[in-house]
Backbone bond lengths (Angstrom), bond angles and torsions (degrees), N, CA, C in turn:
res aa  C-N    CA-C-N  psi(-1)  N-CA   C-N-CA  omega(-1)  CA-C   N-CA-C  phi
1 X - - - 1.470 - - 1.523 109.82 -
2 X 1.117 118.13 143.15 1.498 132.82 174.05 1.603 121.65 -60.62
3 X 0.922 145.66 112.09 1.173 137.63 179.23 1.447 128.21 -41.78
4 X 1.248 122.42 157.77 1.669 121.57 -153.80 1.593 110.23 -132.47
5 X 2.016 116.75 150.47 1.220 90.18 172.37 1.752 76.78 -132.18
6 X 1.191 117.64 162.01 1.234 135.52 -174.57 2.186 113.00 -109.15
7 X 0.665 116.38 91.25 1.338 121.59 166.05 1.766 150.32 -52.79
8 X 1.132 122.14 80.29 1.675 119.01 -153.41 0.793 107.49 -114.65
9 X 0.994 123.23 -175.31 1.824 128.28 -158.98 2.011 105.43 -114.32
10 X 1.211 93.35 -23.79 1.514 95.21 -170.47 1.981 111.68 -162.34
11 X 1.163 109.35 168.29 1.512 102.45 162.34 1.186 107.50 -67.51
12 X 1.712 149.64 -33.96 1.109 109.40 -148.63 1.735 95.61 -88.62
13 X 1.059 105.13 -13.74 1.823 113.83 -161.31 1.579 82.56 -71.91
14 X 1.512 142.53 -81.39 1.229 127.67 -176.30 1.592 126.28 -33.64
15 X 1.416 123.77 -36.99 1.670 131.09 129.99 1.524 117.67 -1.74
16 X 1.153 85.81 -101.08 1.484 111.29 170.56 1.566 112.93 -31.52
17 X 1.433 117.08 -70.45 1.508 104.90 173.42 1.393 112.13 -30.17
18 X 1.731 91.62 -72.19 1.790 116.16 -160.54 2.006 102.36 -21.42
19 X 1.716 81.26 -55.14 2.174 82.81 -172.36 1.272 115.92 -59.96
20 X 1.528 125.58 -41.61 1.553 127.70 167.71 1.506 98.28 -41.73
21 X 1.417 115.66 -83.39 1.666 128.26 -165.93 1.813 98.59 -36.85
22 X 1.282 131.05 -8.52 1.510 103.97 -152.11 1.680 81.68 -115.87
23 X 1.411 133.26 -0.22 1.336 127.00 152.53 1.448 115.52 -62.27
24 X 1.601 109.58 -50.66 1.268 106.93 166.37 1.436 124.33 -22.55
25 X 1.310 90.12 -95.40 1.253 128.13 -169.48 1.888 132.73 -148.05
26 X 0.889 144.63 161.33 1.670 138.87 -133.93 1.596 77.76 -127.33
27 X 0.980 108.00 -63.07 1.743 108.20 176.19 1.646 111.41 -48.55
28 X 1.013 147.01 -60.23 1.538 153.01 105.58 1.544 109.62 44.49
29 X 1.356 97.68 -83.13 1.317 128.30 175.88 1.186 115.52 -51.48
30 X 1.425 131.34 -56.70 1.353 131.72 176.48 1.709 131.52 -68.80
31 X 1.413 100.12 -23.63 1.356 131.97 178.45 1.435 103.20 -68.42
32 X 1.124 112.48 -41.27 1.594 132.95 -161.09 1.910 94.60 -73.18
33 X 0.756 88.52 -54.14 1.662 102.22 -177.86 1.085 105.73 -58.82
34 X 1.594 131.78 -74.02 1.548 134.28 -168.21 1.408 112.91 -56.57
35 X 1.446 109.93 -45.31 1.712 114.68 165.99 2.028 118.91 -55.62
36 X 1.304 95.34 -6.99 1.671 82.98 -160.18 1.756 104.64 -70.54
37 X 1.117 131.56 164.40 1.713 150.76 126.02 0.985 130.54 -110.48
38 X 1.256 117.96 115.14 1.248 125.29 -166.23 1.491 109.20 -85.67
39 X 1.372 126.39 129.72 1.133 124.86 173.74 1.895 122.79 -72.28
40 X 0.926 93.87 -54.40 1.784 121.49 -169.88 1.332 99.66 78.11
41 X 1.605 119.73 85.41 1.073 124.37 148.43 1.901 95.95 141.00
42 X 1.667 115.39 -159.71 1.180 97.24 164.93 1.517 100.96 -113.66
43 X 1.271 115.46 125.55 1.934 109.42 -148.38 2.196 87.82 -148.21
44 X 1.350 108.64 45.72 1.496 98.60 173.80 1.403 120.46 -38.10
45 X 1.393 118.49 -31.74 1.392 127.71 -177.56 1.637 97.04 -40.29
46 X 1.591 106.92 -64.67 1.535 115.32 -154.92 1.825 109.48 -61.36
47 X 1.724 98.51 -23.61 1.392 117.28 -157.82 2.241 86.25 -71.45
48 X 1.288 95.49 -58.42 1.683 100.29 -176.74 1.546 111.05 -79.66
49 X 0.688 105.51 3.66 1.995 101.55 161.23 1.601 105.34 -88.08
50 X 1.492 96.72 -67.08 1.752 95.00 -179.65 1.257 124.26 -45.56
51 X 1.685 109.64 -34.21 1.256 115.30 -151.85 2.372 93.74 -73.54
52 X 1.250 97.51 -58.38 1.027 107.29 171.02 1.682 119.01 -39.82
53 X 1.203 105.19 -55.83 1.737 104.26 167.08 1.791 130.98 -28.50
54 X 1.619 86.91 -43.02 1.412 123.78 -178.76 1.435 107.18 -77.67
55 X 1.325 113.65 -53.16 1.519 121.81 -152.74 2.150 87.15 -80.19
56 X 1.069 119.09 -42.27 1.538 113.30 149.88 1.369 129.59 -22.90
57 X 1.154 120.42 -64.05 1.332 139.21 -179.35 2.023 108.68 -80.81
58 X 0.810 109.69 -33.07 1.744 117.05 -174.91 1.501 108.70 -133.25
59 X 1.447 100.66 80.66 1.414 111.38 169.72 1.658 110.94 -52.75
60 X 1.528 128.96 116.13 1.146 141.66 157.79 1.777 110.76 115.09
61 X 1.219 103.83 16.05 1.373 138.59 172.76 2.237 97.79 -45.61
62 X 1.200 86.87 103.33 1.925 81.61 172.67 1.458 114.40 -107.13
63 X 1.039 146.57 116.58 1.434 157.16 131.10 1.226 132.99 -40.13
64 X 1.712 125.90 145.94 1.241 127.87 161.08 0.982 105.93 -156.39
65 X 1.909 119.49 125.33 1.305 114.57 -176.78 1.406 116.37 -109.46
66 X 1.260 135.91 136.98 1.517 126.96 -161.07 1.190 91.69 -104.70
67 X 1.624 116.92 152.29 1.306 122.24 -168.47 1.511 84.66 -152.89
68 X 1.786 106.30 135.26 1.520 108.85 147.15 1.925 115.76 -87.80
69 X 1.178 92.46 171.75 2.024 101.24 -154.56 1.584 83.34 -110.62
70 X 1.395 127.93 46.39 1.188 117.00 173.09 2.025 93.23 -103.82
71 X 1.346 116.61 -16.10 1.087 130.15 -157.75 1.687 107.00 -69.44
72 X 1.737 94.16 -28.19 1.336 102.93 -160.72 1.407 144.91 119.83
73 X 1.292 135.09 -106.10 1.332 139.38 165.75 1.267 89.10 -75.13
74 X 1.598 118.35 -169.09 1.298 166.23 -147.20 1.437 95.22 -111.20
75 X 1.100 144.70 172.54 0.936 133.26 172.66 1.938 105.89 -124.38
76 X 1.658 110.00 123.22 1.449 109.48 -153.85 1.655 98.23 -85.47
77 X 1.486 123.27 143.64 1.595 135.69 178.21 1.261 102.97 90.46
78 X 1.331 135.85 -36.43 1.833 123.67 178.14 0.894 106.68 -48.35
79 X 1.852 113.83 -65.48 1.612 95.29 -150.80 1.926 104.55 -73.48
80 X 1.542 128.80 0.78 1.466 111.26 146.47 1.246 131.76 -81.69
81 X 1.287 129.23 37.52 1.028 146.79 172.66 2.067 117.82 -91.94
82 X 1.474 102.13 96.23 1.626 75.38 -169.57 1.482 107.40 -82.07
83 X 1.602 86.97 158.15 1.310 139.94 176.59 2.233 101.74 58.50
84 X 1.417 92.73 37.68 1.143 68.77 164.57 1.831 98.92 -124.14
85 X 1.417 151.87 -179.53 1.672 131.71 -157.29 1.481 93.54 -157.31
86 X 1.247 130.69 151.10 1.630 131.64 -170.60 1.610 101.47 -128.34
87 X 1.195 113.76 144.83 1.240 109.85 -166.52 1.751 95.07 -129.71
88 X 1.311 115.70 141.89 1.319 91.62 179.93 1.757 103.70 -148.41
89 X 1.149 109.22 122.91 1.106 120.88 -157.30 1.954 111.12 -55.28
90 X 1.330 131.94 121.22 1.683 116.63 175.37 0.947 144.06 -59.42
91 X 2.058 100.39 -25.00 1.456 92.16 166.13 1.542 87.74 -104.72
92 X 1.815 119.58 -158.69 1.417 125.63 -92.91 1.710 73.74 -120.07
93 X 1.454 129.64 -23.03 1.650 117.62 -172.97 1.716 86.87 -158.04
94 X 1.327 90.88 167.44 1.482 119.65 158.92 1.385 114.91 -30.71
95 X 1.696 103.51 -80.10 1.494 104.67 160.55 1.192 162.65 -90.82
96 X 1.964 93.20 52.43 1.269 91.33 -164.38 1.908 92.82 -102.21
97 X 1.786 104.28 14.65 1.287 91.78 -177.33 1.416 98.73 -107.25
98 X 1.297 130.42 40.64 1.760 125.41 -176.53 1.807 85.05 -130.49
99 X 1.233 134.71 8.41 1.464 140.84 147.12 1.913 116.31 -37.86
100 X 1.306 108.89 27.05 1.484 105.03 -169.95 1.681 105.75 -110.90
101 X 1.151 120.21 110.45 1.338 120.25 -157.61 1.693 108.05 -67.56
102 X 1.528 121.15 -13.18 1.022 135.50 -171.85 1.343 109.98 -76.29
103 X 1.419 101.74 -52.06 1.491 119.01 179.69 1.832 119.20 -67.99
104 X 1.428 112.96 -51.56 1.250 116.27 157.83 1.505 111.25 -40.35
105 X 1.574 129.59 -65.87 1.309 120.55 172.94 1.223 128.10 -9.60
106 X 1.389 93.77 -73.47 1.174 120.04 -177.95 2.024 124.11 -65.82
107 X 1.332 106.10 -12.98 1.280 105.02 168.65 1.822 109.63 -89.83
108 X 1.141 101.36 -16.78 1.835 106.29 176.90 1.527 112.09 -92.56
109 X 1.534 122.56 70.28 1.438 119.97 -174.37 1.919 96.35 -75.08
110 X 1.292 98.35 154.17 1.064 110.25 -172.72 1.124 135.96 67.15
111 X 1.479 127.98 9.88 0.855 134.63 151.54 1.741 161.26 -76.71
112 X 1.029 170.30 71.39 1.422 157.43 -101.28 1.592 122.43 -42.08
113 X 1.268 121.09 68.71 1.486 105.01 -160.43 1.386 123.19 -74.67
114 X 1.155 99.02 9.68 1.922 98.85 144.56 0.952 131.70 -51.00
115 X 2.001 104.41 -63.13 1.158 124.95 -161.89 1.500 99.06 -75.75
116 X 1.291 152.82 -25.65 1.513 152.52 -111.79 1.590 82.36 -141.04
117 X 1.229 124.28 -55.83 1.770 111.29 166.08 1.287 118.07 -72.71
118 X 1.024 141.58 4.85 1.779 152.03 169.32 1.586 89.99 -84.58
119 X 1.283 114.83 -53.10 1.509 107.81 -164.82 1.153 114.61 -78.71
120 X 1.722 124.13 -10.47 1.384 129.79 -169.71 1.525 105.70 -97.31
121 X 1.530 102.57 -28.57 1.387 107.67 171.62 1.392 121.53 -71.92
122 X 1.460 109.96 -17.95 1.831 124.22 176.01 1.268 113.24 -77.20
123 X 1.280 116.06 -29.72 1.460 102.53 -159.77 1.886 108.94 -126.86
124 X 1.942 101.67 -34.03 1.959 105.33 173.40 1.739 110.15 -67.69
125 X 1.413 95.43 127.44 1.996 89.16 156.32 1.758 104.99 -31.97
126 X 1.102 95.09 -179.25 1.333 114.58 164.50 1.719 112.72 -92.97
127 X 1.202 114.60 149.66 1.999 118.81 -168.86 1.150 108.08 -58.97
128 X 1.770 125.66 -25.94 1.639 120.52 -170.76 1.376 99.54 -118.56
129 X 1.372 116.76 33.64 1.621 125.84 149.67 0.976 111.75 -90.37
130 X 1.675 114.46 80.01 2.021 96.95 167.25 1.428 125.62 -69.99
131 X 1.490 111.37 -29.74 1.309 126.37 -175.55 1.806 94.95 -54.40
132 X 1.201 93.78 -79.97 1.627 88.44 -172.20 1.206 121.63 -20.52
133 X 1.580 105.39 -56.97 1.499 120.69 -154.87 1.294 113.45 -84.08
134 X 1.406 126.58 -2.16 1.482 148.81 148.65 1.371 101.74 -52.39
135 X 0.961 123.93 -57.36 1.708 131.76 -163.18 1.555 111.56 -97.35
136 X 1.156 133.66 -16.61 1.407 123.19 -175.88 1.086 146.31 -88.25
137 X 1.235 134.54 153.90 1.554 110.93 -145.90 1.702 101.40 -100.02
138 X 1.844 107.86 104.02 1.379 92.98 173.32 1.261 134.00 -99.04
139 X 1.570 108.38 6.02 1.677 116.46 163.38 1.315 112.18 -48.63
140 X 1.855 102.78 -44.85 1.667 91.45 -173.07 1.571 105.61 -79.40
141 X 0.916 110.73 -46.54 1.664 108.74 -179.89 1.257 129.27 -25.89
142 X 1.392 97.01 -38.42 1.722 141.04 176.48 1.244 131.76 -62.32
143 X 1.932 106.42 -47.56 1.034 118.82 -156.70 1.806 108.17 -56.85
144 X 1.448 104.38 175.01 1.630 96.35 145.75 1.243 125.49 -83.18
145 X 1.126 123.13 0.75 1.430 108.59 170.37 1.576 116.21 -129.26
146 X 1.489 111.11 23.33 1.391 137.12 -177.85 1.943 86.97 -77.14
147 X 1.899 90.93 -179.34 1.476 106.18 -161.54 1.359 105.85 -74.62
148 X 1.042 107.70 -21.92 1.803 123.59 177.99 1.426 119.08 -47.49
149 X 1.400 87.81 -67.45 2.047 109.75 -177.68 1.521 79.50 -72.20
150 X 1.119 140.44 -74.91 1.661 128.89 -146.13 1.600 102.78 -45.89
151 X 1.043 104.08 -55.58 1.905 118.03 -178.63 1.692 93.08 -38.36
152 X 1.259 111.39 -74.87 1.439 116.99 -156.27 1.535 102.36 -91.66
153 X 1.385 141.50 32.01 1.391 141.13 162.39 1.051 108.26 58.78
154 X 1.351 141.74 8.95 1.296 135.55 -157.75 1.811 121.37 -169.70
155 X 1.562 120.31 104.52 0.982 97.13 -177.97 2.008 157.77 -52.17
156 X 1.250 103.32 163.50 1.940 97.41 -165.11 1.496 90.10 -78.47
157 X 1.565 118.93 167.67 1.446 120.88 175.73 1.824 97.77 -128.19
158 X 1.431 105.70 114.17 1.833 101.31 -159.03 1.208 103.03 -75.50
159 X 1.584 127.85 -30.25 1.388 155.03 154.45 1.679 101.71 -21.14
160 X 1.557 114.07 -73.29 1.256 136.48 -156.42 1.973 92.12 -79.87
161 X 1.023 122.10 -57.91 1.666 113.46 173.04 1.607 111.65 -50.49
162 X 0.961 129.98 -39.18 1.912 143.54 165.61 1.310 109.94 -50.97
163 X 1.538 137.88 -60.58 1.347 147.81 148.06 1.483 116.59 -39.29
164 X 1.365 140.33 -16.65 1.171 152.11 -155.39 1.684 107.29 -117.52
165 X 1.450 94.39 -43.36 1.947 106.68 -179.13 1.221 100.09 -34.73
166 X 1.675 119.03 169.59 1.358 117.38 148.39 1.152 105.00 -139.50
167 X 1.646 127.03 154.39 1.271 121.15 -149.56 1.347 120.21 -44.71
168 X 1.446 117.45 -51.12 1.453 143.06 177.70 1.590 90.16 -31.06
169 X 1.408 117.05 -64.42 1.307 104.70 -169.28 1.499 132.30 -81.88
170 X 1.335 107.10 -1.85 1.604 113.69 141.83 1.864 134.30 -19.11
171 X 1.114 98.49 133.73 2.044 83.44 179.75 1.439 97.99 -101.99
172 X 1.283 134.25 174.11 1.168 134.07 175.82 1.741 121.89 -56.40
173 X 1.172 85.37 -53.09 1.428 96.94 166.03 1.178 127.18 -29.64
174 X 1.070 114.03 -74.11 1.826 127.76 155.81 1.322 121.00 -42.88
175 X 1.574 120.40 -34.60 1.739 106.92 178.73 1.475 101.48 -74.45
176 X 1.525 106.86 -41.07 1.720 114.43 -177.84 1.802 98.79 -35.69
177 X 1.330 95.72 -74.95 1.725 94.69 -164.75 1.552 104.81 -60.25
178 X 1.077 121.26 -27.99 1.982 103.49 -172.29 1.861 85.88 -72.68
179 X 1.011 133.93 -45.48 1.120 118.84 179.49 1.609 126.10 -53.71
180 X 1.216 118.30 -40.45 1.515 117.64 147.21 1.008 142.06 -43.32
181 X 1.287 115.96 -40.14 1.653 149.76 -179.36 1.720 104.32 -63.77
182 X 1.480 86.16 -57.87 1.579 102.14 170.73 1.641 118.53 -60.60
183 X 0.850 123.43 -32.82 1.436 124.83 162.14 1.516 120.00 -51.91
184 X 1.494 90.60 -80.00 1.596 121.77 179.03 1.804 93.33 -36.63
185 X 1.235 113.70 -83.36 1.788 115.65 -153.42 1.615 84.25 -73.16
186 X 1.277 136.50 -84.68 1.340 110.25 -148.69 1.520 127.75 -79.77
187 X 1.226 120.73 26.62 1.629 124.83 169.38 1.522 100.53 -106.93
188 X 1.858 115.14 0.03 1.402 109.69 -168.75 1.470 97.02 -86.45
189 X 1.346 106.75 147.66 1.635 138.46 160.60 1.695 102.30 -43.40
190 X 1.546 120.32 -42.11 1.241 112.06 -167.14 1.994 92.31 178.62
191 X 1.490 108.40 141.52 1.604 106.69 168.37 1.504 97.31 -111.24
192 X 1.697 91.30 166.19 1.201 102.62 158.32 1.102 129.15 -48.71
193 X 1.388 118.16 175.43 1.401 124.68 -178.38 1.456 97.68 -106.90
194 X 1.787 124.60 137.63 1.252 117.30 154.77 1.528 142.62 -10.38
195 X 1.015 115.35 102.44 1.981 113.74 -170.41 0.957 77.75 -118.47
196 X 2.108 95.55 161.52 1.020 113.02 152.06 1.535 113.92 -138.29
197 X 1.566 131.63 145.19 1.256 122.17 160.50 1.402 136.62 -78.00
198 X 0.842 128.83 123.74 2.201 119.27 165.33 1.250 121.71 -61.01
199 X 1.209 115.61 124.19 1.695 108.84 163.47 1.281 110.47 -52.12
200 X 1.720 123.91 118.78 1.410 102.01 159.83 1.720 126.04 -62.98
């Protein structure tokens, strides 16, 4: 297999994979990392310029750029880009699939789990709301200074809820791409090395 570079929008979104991928697998996990580029932001433009730069220099060069669908359209000229593939998440961000009240629990040890499911029950859809949970905003939900952390004095770690999942509580979405991922990085000859971009 051809070697691979993986495309994200940010550190925490490569995070986020990394903890899914490390249920997988540890090999998975690490692959995930060395392959990443970080965009800073959702910026496919930067993802298919570089990628091409690259795909110049390393004939058989494969790509995948992850995109949350908060952005909007599709993104037009990537997907004619060969061999590089856009993935774009259905519901609304990255994290709107670490929404698992079980899993959050479980990333807040020591905490009141009364109080911490009272607050999950205040503020998450419910688990067999896809509609909702397609559409909702879990950056803020998320944030550190979202209703979450305010409730509980203390910020969520989206990283640390991802590491915590267990497969079962995976959405499809997510097995789809670790299963890609799994292709892409470990049938590769060799990944990239960690990049990163600057916001200009």
């Amino acid at each position: 297999m051809p070697p691979a570079v993986l495309y994200v929008e940010g550190p925490r979104d490569r995070d986020i994979l990394e903890g899914w991928a490390r249920a997988a697998s540890a090999p998975l996990a690490r692959a995930l990392r060395e392959a990443a580029v970080i965009l800073g932001g959702r910026q496919p433009e930067r993802a298919a310029a570089h990628f091409a730069e690259q795909r110049a220099v390393r004939p058989g060069l494969q790509g995948l750029c992850v995109l949350d669908r908060d952005g909007g359209d599709e993104p037009a000229g990537i997907s004619r880009l060969d061999g590089l593939e856009v993935f774009t998440w259905s519901r609304r961000h990255i994290e709107s699939y670490l929404l698992v009240p079980a899993a959050i629990r479980r990333s807040l040890p020591g905490e009141d789990e009364a109080r911490v499911a009272r607050l999950l029950r205040q503020h998450l859809p419910a688990s067999d709301d896809e509609r909702t949970l397609r559409d909702v905003d879990a950056k803020r939900l998320l944030a550190s200074h979202g209703p979450l952390a305010r409730g509980l004095g203390r910020p969520l770690a989206p990283g640390r809820i991802a590491r915590v999942m267990r497969p079962d509580e995976l959405h499809p979405d997510v097995a789809a791409l670790l299963a890609r991922l799994e292709v892409a990085l470990l049938g590769a000859a060799a990944v990239m090395p960690a990049t990163s971009f600057r916001s200009s």
